[in-house]
ROSE-4610 file (N, C-alpha, C; in Angstrom, 1 decimal, always signed):
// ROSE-4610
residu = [X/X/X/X/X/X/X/X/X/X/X/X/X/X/X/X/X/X/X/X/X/X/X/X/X/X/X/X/X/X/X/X/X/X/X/X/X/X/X/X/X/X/X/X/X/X/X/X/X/X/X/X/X/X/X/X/X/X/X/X/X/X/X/X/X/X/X/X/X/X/X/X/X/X/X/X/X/X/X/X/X/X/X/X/X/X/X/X/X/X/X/X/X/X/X/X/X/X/X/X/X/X/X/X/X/X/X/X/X/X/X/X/X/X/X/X/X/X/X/X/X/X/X/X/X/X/X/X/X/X/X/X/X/X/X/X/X/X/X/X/X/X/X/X/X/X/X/X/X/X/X/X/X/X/X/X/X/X/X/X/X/X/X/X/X/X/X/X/X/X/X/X/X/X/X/X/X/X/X/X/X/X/X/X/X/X/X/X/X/X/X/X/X/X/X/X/X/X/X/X/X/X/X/X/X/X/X/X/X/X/X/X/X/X/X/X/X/X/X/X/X/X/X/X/X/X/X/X/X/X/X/X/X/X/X/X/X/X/X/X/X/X/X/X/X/X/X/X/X]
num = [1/1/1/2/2/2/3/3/3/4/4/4/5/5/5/6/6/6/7/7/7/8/8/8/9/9/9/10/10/10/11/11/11/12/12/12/13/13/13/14/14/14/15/15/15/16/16/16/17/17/17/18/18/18/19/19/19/20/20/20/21/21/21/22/22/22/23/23/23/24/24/24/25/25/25/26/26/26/27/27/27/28/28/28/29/29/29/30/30/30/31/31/31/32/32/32/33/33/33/34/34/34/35/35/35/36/36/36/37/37/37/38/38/38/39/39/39/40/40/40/41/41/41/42/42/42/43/43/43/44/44/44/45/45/45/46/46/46/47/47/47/48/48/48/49/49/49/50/50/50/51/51/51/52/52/52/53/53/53/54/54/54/55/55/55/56/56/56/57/57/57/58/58/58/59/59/59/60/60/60/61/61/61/62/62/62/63/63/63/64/64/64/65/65/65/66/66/66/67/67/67/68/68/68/69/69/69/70/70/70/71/71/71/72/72/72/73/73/73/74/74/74/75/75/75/76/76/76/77/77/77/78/78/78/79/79/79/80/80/80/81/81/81/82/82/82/83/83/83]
x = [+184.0/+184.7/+184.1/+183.4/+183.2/+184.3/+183.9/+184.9/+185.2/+186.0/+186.0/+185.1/+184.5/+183.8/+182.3/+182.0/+180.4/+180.5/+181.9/+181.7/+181.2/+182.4/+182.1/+179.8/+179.7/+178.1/+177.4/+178.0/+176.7/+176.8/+178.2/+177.9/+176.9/+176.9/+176.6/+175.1/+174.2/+173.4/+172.4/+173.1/+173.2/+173.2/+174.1/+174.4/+175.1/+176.1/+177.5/+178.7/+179.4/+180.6/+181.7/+182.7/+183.9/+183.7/+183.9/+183.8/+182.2/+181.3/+180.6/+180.3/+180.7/+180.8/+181.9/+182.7/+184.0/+183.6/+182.7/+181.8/+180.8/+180.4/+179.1/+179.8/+181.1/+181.4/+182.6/+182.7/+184.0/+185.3/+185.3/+187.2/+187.7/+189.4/+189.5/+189.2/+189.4/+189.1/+190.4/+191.3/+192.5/+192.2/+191.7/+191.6/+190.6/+189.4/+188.5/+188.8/+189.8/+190.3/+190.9/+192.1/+192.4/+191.5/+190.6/+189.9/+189.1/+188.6/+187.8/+188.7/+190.0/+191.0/+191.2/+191.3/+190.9/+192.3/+192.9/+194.2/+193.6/+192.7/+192.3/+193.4/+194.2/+195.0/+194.4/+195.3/+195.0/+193.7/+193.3/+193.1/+192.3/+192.5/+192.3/+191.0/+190.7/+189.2/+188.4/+189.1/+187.9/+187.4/+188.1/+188.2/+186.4/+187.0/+186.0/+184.6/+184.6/+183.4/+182.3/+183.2/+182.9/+182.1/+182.4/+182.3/+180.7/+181.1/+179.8/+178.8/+178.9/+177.7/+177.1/+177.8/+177.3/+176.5/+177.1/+176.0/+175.1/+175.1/+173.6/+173.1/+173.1/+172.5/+171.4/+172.1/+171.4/+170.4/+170.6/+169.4/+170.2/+171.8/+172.5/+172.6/+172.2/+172.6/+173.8/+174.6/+175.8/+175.0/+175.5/+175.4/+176.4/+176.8/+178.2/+177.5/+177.9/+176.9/+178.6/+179.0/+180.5/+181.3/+181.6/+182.5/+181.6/+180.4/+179.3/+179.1/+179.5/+179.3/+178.3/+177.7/+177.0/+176.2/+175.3/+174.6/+173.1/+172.4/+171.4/+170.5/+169.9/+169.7/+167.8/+167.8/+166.3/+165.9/+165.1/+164.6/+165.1/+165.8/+166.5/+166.1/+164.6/+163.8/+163.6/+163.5/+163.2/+164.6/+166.0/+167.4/+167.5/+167.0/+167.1/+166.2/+165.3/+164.4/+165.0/+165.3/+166.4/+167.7/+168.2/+169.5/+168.8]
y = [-121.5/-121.9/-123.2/-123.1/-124.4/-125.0/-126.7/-127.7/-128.0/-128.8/-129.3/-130.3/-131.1/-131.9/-131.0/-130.5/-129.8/-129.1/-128.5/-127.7/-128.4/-129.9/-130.8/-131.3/-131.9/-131.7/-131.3/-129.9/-128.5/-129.0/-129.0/-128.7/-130.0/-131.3/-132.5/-132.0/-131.4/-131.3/-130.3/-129.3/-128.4/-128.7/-130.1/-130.3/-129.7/-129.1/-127.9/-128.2/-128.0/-128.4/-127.8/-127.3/-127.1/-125.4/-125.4/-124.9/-123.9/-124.1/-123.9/-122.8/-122.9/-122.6/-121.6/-121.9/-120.9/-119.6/-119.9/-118.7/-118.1/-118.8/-118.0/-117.0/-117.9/-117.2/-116.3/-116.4/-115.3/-115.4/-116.9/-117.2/-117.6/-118.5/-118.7/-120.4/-121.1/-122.3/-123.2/-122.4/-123.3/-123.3/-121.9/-121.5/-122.4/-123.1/-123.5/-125.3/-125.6/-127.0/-127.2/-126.0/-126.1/-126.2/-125.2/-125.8/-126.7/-127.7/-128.5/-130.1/-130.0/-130.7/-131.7/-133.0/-134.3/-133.4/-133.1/-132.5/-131.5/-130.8/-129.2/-128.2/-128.2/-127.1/-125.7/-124.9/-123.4/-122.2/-121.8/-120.7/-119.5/-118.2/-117.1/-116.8/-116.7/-116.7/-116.1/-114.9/-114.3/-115.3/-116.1/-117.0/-118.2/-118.5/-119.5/-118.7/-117.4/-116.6/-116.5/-116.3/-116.0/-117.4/-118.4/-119.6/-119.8/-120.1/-119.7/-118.9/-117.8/-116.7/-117.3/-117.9/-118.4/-119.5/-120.9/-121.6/-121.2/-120.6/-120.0/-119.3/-118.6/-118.2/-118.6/-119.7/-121.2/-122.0/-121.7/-122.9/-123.4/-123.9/-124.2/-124.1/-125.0/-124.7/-125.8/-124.8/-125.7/-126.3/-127.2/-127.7/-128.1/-127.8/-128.0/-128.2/-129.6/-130.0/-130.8/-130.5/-130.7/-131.3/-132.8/-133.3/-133.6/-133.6/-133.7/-132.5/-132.9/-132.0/-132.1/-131.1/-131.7/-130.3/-130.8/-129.8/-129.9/-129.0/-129.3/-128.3/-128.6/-127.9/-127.3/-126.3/-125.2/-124.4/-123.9/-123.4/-122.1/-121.8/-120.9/-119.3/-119.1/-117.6/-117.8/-119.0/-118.6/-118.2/-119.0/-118.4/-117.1/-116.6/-115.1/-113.9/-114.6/-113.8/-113.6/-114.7/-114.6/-113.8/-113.4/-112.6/-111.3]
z = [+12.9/+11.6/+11.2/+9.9/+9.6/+8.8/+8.9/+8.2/+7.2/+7.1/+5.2/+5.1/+6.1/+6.0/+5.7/+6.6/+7.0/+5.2/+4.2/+2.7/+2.4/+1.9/+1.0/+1.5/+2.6/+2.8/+2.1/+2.3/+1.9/+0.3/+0.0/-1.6/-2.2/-1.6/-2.2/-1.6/-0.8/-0.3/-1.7/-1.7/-3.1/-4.8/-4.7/-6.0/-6.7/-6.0/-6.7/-6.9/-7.8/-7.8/-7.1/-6.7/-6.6/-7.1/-8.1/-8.9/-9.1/-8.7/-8.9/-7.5/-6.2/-5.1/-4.6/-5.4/-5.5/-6.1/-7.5/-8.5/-7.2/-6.4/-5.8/-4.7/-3.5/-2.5/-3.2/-4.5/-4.5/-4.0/-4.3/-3.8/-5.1/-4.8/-5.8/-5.4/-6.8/-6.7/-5.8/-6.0/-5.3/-3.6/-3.3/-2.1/-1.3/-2.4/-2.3/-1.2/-2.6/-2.5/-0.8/-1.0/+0.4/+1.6/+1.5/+2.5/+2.5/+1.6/+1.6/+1.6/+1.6/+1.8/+2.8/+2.6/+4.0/+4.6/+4.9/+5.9/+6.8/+6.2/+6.7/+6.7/+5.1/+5.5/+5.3/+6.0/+6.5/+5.2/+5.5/+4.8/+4.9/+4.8/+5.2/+5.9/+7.5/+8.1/+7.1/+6.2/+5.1/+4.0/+4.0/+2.8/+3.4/+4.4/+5.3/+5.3/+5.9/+6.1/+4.7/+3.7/+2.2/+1.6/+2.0/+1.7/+2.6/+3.9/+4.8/+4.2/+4.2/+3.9/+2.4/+1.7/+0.2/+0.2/+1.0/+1.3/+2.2/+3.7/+4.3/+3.0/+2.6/+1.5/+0.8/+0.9/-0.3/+0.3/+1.9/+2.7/+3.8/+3.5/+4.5/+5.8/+6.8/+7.9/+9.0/+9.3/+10.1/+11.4/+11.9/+13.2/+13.6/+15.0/+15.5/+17.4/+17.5/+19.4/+19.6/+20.4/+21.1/+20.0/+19.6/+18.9/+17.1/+17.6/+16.3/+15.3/+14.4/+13.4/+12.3/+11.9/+10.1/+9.6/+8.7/+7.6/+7.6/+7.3/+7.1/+6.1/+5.0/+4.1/+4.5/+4.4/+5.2/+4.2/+4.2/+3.3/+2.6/+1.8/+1.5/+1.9/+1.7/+1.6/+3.5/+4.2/+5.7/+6.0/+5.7/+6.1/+5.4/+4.6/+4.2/+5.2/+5.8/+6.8/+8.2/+8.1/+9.8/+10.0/+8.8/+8.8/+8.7]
């Protein structure tokens, strides 16, 4: 599961809004906020996945090494060859 920190990342990595991210993965925008929320409240593993698959999509890639977390933006057409 990724974070609200590793979203917010991707989207600034991207240059997307809120809004603009919610349009690509197909949530709603409220659903959005929640999860990108400094609290990390809850929201539907479909909701998280939908979000995921939108940024990989885009170039995104998560990293997660024990307590370290982050983003890293790759080349969009090479993360399209690997799936």
């Amino acid at each position: 599961m990724i974070t609200a920190r590793q979203t917010r990342a991707a989207r600034a990595l991207l240059g997307w809004t809120q809004e603009m991210l919610a349009d690509k993965a197909k949530v709603s925008l409220t659903a959005l906020k929640r999860m990108e929320s400094a609290d990390g409240l809850r929201v539907y593993e479909s909701t998280s996945d939908q979000v995921r698959r939108a940024l990989e999509a885009e170039g995104i890639a998560f990293i997660k090494s024990g307590r370290n977390e982050g983003v890293m933006l790759v080349d969009a057409q090479e993360a399209a060859q690997r799936r």
